[in-house]
C-alpha positions in Angstrom: 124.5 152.3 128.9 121.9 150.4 130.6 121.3 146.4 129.8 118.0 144.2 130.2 117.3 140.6 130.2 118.5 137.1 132.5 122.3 136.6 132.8 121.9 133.6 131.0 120.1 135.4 127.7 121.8 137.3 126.0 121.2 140.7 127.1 119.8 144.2 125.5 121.2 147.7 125.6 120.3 151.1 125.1 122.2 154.4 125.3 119.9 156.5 126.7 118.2 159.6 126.1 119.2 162.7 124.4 120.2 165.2 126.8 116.7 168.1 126.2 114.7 170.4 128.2 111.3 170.2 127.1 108.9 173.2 127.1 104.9 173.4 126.7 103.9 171.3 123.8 107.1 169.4 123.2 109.0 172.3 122.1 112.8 173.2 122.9 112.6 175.3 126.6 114.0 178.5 124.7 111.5 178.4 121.6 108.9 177.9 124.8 110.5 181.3 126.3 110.4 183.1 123.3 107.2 182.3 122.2 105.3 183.1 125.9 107.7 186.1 125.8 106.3 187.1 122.2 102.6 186.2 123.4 102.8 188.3 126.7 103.9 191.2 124.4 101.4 191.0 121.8 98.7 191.0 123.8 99.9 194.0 125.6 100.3 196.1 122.7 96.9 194.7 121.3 95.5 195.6 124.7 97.0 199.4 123.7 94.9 199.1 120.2 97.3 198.3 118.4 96.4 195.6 116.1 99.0 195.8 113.4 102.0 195.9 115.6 100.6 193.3 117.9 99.7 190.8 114.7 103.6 192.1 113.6 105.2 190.7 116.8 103.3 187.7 116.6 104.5 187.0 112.6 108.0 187.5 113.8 108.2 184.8 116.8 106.8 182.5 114.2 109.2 183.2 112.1 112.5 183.1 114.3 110.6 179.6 115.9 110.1 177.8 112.6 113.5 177.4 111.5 114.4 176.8 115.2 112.2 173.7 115.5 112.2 172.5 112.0 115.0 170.0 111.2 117.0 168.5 108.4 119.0 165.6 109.7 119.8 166.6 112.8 120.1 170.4 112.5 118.4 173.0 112.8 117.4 175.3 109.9 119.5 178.3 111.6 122.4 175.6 111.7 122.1 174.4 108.0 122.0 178.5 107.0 124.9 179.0 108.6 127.0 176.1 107.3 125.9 176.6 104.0 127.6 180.8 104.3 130.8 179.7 106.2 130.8 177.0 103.5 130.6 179.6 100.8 132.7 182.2 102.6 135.4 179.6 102.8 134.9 179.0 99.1 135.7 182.5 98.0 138.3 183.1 100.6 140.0 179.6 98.9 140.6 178.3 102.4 138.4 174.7 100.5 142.0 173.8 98.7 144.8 172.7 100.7 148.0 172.6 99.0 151.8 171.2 100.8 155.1 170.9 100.0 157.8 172.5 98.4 156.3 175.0 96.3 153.4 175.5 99.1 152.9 178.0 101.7 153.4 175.8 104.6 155.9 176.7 106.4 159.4 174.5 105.7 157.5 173.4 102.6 156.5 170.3 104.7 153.5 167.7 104.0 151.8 168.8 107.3 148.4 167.0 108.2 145.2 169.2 106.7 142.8 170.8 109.5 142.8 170.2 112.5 145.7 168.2 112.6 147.8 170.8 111.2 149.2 171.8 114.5 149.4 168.9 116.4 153.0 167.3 117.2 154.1 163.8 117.8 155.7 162.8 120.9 156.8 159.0 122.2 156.8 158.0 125.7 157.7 154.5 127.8 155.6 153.1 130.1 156.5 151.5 133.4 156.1 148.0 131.0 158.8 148.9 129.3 156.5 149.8 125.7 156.9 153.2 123.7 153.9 154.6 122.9 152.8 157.6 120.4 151.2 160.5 122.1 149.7 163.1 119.5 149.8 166.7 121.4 147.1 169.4 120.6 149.0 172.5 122.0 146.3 174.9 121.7 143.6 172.2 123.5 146.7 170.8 125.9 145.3 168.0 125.6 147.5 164.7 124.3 146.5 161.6 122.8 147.7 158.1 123.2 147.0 155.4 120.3 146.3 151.7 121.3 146.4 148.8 118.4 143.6 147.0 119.1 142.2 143.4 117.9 139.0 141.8 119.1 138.2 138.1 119.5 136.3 138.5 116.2 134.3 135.2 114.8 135.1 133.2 117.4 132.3 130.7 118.9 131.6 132.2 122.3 128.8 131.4 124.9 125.9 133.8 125.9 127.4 134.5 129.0 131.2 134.9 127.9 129.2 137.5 125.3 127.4 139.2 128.4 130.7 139.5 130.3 132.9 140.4 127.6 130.3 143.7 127.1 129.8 144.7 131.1 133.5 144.4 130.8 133.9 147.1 128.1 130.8 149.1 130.2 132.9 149.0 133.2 136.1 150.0 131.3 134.3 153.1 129.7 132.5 154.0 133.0 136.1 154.0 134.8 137.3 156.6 132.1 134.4 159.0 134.0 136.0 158.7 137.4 139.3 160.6 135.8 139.1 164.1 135.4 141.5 164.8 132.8 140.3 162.3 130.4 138.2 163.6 127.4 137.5 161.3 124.9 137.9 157.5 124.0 137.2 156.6 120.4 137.3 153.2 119.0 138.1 152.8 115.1 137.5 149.5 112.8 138.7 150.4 108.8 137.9 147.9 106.4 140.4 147.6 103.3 141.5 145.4 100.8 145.2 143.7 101.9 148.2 143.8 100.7 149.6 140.4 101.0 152.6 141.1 102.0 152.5 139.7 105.4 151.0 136.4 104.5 153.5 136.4 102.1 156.3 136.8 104.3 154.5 134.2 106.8 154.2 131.9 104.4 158.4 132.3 103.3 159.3 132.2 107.1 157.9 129.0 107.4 159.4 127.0 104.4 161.7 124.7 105.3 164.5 125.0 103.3 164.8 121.2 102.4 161.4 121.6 100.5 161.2 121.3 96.7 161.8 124.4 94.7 158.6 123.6 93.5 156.7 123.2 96.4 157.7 125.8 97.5 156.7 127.9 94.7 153.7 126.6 94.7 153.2 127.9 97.9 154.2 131.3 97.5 152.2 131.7 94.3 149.3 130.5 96.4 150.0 133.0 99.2 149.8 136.0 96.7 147.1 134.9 94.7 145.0 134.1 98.5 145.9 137.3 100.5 145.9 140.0 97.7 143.0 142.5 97.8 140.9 140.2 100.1 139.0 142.6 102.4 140.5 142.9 106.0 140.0 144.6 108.9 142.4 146.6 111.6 141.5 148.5 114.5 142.8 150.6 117.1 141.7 153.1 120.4 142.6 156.7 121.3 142.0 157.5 124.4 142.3 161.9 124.9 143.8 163.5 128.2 143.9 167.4 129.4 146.5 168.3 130.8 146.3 168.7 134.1 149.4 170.6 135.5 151.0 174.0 134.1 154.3 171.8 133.9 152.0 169.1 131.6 150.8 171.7 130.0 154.3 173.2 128.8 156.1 170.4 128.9 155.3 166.8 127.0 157.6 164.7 128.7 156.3 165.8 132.1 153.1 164.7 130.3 154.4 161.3 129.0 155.5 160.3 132.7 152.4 160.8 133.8 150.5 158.7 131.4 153.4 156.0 131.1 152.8 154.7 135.0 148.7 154.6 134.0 148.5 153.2 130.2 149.3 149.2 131.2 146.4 149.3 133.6 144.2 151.0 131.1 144.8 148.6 128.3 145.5 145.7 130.0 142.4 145.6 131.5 140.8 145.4 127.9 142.0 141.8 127.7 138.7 141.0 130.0 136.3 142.6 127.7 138.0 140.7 124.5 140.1 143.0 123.3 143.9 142.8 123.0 145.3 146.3 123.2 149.4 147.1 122.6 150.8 150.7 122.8 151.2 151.7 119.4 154.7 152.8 117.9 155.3 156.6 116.7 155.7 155.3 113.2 153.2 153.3 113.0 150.9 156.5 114.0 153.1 158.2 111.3 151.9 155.3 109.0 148.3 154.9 109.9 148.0 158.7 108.8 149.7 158.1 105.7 147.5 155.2 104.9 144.4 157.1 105.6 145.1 160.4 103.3 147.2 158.8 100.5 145.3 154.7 100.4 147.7 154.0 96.9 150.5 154.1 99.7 150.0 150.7 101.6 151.9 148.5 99.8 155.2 150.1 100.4 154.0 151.1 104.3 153.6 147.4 104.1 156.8 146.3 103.1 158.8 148.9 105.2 157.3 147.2 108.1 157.6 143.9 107.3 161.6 144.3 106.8 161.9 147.0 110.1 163.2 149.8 107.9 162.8 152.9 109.0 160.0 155.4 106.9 162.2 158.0 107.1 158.5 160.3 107.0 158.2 162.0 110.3 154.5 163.7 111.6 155.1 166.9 109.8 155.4 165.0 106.3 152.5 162.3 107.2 149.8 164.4 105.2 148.4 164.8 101.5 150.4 167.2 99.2 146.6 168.2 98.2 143.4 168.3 99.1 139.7 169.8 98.3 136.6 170.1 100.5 133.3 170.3 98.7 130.3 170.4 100.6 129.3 167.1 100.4 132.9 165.0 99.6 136.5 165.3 100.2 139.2 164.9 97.8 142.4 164.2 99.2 145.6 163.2 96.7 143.4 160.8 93.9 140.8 159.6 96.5 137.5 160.9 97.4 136.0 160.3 100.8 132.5 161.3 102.3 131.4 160.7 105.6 128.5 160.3 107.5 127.6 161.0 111.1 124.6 159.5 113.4 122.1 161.5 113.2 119.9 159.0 115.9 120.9 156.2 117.9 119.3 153.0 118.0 115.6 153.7 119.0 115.2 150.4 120.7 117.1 147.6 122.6 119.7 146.3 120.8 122.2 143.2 121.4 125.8 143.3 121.5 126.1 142.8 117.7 124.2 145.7 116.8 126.6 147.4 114.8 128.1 144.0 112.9 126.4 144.8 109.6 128.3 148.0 109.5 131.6 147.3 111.1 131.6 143.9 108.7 134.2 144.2 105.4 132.2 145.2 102.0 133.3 144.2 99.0 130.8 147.3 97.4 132.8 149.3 99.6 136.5 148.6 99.9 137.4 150.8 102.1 135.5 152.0 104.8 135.7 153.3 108.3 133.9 153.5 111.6 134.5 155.3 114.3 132.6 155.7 117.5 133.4 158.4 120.2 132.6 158.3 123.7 133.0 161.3 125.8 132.9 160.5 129.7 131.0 163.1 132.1 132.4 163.4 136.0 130.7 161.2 138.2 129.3 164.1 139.7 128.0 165.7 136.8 126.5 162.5 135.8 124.8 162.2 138.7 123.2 165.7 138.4 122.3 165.3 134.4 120.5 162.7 135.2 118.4 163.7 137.7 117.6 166.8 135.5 116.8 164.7 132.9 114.4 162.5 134.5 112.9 165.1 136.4 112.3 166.9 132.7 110.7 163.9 131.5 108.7 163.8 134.2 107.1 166.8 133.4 106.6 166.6 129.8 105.2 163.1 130.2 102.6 164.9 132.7 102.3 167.8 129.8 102.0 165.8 126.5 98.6 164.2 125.5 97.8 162.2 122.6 100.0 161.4 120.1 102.9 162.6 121.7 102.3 160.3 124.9 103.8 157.0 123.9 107.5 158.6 123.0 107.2 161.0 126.7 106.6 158.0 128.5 109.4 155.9 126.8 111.8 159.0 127.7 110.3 158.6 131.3 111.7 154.9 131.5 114.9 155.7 130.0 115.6 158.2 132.4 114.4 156.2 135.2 116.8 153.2 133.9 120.2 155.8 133.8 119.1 156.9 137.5 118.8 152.8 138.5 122.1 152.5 136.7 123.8 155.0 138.6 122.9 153.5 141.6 124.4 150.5 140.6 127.7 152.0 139.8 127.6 153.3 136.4 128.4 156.2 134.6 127.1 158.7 132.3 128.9 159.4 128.8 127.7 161.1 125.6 127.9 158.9 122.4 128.8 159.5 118.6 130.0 157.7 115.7 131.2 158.5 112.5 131.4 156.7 108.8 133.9 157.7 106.3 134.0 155.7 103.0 136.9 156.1 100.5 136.6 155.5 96.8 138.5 156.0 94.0 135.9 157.0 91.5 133.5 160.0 92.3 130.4 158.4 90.4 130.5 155.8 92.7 129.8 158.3 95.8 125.9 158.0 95.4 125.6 154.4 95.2 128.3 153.8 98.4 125.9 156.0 99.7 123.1 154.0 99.8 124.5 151.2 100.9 125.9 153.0 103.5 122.6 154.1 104.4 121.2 150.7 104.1 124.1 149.3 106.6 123.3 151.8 109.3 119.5 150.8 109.1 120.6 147.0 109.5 122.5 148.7 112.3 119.4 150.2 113.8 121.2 153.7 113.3 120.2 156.9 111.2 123.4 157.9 109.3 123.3 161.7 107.7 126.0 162.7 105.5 128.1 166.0 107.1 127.7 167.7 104.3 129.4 171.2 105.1 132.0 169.1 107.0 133.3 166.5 105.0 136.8 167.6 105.5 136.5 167.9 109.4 134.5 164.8 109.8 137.6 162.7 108.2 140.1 164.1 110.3 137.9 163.7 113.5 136.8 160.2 111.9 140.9 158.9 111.8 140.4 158.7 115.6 143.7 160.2 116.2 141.8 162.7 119.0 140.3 165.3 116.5 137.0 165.8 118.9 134.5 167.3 116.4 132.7 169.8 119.4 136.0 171.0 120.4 136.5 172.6 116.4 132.4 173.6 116.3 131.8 176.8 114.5 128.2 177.1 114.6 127.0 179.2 117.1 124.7 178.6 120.0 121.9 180.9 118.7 121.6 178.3 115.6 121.1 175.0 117.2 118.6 176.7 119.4 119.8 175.1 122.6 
């Protein structure tokens, strides 16, 4: 992320340029291959007389490079045909309808999390200050993944340059994730739903004196209830991803947990300079976020086992839906329906800090929404060498492109001159996504969340795409519980035409 503007305005960002290799005329370098490949060849075999084969060879580059250059959203039409027959293969095989419990076929006749969560395990550790922390394991990735509640500074009135801090703070604590190896991912999550109550209404008991009125203080309880129920609220919380490392990390989690438990207070304490307050968060309360997530109707009584420290009695393996379907453009899990979207392009300007307020803000049209964005950290090394590719490609198209095409070459040429000026100045290079899940109870109401979806990632200066194909693997990765959505890609490499 590079930033513009005094220290004492309040400064711009960008993200950056998407990471391309440009050919002649703009195009992807392979379509470029193919097609001087395909040219070289024709006019070889037209050089032999043979028109018809020639004018054959030429009709059948055009049509593999059509589809490869031609986009809906931000996929190829290669990627779209092949989501749309895994889609329907999955369909026939049945493998859309997930069914747990008792009379399922999961093994124990547990509630097992769907997807991609289906084999992960939940695992507690201590750090050296003395807080347990969840760590979600993904065996097959050995990779684990440690939850942090998080809460910002929110509303409060804050100076330009407590505003510009607060954000080269947060840079400097992503750009830090890049100079450790075995992390992965970070993702940040802010969900938006209507409240229970219950906790104002246990603030508000705890804080009656007992020499008060019976009246009074059923005045004030009344009050509480009718103040906090269903009003729009918002939590939030970080997951930061590691590999593991060691063969003994690797087949053992505690060796793991150790590990992580002498590095976790430096990594969230340091948070507290970029505005955010940042606690290990509790296995149960992991076991409860997924709860709340799949089965919404449940977050009363998740409330009020909190509030009086009983115990759930729901471990991991029971944290999921009893059912759930995939269609290709929704998910149904238990009586709620979810879709999610996915950013299909970044702002395409400067933006302030606030950029994303209009989307991350509650919405009463909207009850319950999500948004999480993932940040994946490249090597310092790498970083250094992207880069330079980068700018050095935009170099060359900006030398190659005429007309129309100028204006956008030459913007890439300053973005890529800005990452190499930022690198230099200690910076880091990481790839950016973010994801929108909204969950409704009514399915006619999916079209017009929709739109205003749509409408709050313009305000946001973002282009939001629904995952259509995907819904069910773009909740789980959207839960921010380390689901990385690359790390599960199915598509091959031939479709996206890299």
């Amino acid at each position: 992320m590079t930033t513009s503007g005094e220290a004492s305005d309040l400064r711009l960002y960008t993200l950056g340029e998407r990471s391309q290799r440009t050919g002649m005329f703009g195009l992807p370098l392979r379509a470029t291959l193919i097609a001087g490949g395909a040219f070289i060849v024709a006019m070889l075999v037209l050089m032999q007389g043979g028109l018809g084969p020639g004018a054959l060879i030429a009709l059948l580059a055009v049509a593999y490079l059509a589809p490869a250059i031609v986009r809906i959203g931000n996929r190829t039409l290669y990627e779209v045909a092949q989501m749309r027959f895994q889609f329907w293969r999955a369909e026939k095989a049945g493998s859309t309808i997930y069914r747990s419990g008792p009379n399922s076929r999961i093994p124990g006749g547990r509630y097992r999390l769907p997807g991609a969560l289906a084999k992960t395990e939940l695992h507690v550790g201590r750090d050296v200050a003395g807080n347990d922390f969840a760590m979600v394991r993904d065996q097959a990735l050995n990779q684990y993944t440690v939850l942090l509640d998080a809460s910002s500074r929110g509303q409060e009135p804050l100076t330009v340059t407590d505003r510009n801090n607060m954000t080269a703070e947060w840079g400097a604590w992503l750009a830090e994730l890049s100079l450790n190896d075995d992390v992965v991912a970070a993702t940040v999550t802010v969900e938006s739903y209507p409240a229970t109550g219950l906790d104002l209404i246990a603030a508000v008991a705890g804080s009656v004196d007992e020499s008060t009125p019976e009246i009074a203080r059923r005045i004030q309880a009344e009050s509480a209830v009718q103040f906090a129920r269903d009003k729009l609220v918002t939590r939030s919380w970080i997951a930061v991803t590691f590999k593991a490392a060691t063969a003994m990390q690797r087949k053992d989690p505690e060796a793991m947990a150790t590990d992580l438990g002498v590095r976790l207070p430096g990594l969230y304490q340091r948070l507290e300079y970029a505005g955010v307050s940042a606690t290990p968060m509790l296995p149960e309360d992991a076991i409860a976020l997924a709860m709340r997530c799949f089965r919404p109707d449940l977050e009363e009584e998740l409330d009020k086992a909190r509030l009086s420290d009983e115990p759930m009695g729901v471990d991991w393996e029971d944290a999921g839906p009893a059912q759930a379907v995939t269609k290709w453009s929704s998910y149904r899990h238990e009586d709620w329906i979810s879709r999610s979207f996915e950013m299909a392009a970044p702002p395409a300007a400067a933006f302030p800090d606030h950029v994303l307020r209009p989307l991350l803000e509650p919405k009463d049209d909207i009850p319950r929404k999500r948004v999480t964005l993932i940040y994946r950290p490249i090597s310092a090394g790498d970083g250094v060498r992207t880069v330079e590719k980068e700018h050095t490609d935009a170099v060359n198209a900006a030398n190659k492109t005429r007309s129309i095409g100028k204006a956008s070459a030459g913007l890439r040429l300053e973005r890529t001159e800005a990452a190499r000026q930022a690198l230099a100045r200690g910076g880091q290079l990481g790839e950016y996504s973010l994801l929108v899940t909204m969950t409704l109870r009514d399915a006619d109401l999916l079209d017009q969340g929709s739109a205003i979806i749509g409408q709050l990632g313009n305000r946001s200066q973002l282009r939001l795409h629904s995952t259509n194909g995907q819904q069910d693997a773009a909740f789980i990765a959207g839960l921010g519980l380390g689901v990385l959505l690359d790390q599960k890609s199915t598509i091959s490499s031939f479709a996206r035409a890299e």
